[in-house]
C-alpha atoms as a printed R data frame, in Angstrom:
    type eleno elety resid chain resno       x       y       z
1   ATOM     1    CA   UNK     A     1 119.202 110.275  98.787
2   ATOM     2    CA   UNK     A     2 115.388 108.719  98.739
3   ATOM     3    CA   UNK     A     3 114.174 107.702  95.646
4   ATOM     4    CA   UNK     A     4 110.735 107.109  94.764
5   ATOM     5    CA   UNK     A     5 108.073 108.091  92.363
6   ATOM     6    CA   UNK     A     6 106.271 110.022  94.381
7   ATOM     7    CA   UNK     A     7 107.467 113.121  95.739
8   ATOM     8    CA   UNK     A     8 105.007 114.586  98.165
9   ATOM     9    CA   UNK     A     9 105.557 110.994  99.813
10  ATOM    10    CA   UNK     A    10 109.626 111.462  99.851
11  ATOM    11    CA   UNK     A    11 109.079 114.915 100.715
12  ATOM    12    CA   UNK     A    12 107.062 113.803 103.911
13  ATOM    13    CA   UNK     A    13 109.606 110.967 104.858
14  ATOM    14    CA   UNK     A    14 112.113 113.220 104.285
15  ATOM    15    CA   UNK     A    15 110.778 116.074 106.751
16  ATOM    16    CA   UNK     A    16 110.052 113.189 109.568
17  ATOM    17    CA   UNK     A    17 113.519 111.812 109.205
18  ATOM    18    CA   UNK     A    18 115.350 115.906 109.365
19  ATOM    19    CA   UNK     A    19 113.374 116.189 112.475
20  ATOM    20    CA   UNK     A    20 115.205 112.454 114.143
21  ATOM    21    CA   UNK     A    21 118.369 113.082 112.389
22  ATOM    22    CA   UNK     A    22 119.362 117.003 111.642
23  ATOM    23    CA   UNK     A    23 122.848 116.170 111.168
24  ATOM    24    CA   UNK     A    24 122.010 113.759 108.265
25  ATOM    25    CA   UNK     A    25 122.210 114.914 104.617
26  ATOM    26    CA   UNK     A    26 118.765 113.831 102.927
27  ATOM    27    CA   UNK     A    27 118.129 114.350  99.408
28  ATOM    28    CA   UNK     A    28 115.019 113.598  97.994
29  ATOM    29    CA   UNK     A    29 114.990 112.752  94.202
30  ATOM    30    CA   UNK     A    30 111.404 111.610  91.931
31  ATOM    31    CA   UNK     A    31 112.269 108.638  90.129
32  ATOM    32    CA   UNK     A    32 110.793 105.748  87.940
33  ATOM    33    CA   UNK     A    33 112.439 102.343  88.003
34  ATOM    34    CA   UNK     A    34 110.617 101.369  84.828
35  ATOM    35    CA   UNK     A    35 111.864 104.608  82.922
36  ATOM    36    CA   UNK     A    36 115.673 104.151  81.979
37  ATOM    37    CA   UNK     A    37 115.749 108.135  81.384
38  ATOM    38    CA   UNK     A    38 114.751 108.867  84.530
39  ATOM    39    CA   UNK     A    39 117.038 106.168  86.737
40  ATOM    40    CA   UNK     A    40 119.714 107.982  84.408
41  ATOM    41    CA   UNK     A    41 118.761 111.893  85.469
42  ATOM    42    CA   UNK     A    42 119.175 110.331  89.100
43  ATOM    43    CA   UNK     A    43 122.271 108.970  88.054
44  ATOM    44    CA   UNK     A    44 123.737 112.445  86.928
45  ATOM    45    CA   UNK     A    45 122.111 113.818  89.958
46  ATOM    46    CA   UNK     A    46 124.102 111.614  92.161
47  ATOM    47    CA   UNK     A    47 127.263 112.205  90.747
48  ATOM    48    CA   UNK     A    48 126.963 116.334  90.637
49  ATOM    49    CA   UNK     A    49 126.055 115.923  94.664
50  ATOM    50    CA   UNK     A    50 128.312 113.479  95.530
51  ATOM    51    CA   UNK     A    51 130.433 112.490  92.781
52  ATOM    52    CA   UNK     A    52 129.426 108.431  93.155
53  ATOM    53    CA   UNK     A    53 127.381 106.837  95.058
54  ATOM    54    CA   UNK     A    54 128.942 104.450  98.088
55  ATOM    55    CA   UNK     A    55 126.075 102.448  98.686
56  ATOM    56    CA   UNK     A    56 122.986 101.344  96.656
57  ATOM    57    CA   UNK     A    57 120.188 100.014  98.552
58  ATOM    58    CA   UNK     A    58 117.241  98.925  96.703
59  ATOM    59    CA   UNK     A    59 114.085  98.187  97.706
60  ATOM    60    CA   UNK     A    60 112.342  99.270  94.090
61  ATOM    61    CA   UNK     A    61 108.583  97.898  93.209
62  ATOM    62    CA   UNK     A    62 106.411  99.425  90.745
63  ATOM    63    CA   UNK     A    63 103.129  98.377  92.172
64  ATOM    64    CA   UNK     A    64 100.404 101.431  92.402
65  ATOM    65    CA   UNK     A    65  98.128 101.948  95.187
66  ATOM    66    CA   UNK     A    66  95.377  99.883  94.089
67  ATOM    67    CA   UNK     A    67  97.487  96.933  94.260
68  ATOM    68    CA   UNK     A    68  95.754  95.730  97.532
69  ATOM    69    CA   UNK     A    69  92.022  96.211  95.934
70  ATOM    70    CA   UNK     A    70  90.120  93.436  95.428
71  ATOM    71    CA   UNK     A    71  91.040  91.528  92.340
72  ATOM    72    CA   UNK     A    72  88.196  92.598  90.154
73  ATOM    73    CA   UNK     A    73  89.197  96.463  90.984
74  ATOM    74    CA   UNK     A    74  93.279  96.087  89.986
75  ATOM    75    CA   UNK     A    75  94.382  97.758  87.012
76  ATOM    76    CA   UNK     A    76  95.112  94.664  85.145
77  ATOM    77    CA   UNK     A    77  98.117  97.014  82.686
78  ATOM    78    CA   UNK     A    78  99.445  98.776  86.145
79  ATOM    79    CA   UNK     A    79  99.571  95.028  87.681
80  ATOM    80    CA   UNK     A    80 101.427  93.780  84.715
81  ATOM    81    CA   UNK     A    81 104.121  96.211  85.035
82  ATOM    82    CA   UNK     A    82 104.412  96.054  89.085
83  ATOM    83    CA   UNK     A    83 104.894  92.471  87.588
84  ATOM    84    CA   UNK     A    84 107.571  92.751  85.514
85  ATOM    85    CA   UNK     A    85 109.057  95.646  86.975
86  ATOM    86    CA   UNK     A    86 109.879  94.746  90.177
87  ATOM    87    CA   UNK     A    87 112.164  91.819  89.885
88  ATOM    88    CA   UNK     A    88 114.181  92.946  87.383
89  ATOM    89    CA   UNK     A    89 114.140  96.781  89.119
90  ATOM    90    CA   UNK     A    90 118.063  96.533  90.156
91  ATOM    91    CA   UNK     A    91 119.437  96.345  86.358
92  ATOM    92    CA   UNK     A    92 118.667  99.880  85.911
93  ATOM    93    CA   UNK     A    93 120.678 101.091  89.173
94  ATOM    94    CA   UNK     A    94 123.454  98.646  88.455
95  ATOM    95    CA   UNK     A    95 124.015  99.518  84.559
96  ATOM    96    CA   UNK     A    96 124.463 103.027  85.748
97  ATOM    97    CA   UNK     A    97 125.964 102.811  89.284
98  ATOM    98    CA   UNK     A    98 128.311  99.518  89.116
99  ATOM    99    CA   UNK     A    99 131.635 100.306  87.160
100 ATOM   100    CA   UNK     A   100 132.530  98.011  85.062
């Protein structure tokens, strides 16, 4: 699976990776780190396609595009949440994926 928010980006990563690696299973799922609902719709998604998932790698931010404008041109709300988000963006995965 490859999980991001943006699908036409997954979709394209996706497409280059069939083309090195047909025999490889890739499964490309929209999903927001920030929004519990959706980390839990991947969740379910996961487990109807595989039935658990063996390995979590996570390499989450929430950052937008503009994060690499100049200061005065960064969305001051979307930096905030790229912020915030990003270091705490493996408690989602884990309260769903790590049994307890």
């Amino acid at each position: 699976m490859l999980v991001a928010r943006n699908l036409q980006k997954l979709e394209d990563v996706a497409a280059g990776l069939r083309n090195k690696h047909p025999q490889v299973e890739i499964l490309p799922v929209k999903t927001d780190i920030s929004d519990p609902g959706s980390v839990a719709e991947l969740f379910e998604k996961v487990e109807s396609e595989y039935g658990h998932a063996h390995v979590l790698v996570n390499n989450a931010a929430a950052f937008d595009d503009d994060i690499e404008a100049p200061v005065k041109d960064v969305d001051h709300e979307a930096w905030w949440k790229g912020m915030v988000c990003t270091p705490y963006s493996w408690f989602p995965y884990c309260s769903f994926y790590v049994p307890v």
